[in-house]
C-alpha positions in Angstrom: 170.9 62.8 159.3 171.4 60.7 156.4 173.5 57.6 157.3 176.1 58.4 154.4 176.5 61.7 155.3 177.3 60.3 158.9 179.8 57.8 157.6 181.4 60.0 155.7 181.6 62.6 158.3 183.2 59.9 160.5 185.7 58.5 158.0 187.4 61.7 158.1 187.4 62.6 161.3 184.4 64.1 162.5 183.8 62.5 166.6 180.9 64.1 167.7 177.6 62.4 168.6 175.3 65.3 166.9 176.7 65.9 163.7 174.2 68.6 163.0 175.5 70.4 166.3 179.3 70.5 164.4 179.8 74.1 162.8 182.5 75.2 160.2 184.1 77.2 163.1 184.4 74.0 165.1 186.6 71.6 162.3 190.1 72.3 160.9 190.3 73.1 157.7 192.0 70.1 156.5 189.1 68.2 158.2 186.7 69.9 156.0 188.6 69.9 152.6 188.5 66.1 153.0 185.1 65.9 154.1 184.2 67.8 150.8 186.4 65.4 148.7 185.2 62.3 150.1 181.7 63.6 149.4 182.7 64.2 145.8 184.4 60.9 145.5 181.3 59.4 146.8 179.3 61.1 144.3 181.5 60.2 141.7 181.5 56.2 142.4 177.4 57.1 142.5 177.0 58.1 138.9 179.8 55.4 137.9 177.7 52.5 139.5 174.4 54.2 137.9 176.3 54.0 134.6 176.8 57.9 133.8 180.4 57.6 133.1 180.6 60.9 131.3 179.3 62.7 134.2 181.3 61.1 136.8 184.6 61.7 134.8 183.3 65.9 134.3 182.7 65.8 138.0 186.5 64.5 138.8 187.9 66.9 135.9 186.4 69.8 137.3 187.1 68.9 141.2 190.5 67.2 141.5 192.0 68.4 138.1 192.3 66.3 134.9 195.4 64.8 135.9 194.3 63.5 139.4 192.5 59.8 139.2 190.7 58.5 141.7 
């Protein structure tokens, strides 16, 4: 599994040894809407450190709302 995947995974929540054996049936879903949004954020600082400022800030504005900064 890709080790930002993992970390990610871990920062929110997720304690299991095999992610790949973890199912949507087995995590709440408040431990999956913050997976997805730390992913997001993740992707956001991504194209922010790569310089693609324009995409980043589409990305937040169509995710967490226009009003919502990161």
């Amino acid at each position: 599994m890709n080790e930002r995947i993992r970390a990610l995974a871990l920062q929110v929540g997720m304690r299991s040894p095999d992610l790949f054996k973890l199912t949507v049936a087995h995590m709440s879903v408040d431990t999956l809407e913050e997976f997805n949004a730390e992913t997001i954020r993740d992707c956001i600082q991504t194209l922010r450190s790569n310089g693609y400022d324009d995409a980043a800030q589409c990305l937040q504005d169509i995710y967490f709302g226009l009003d919502h900064p990161i």
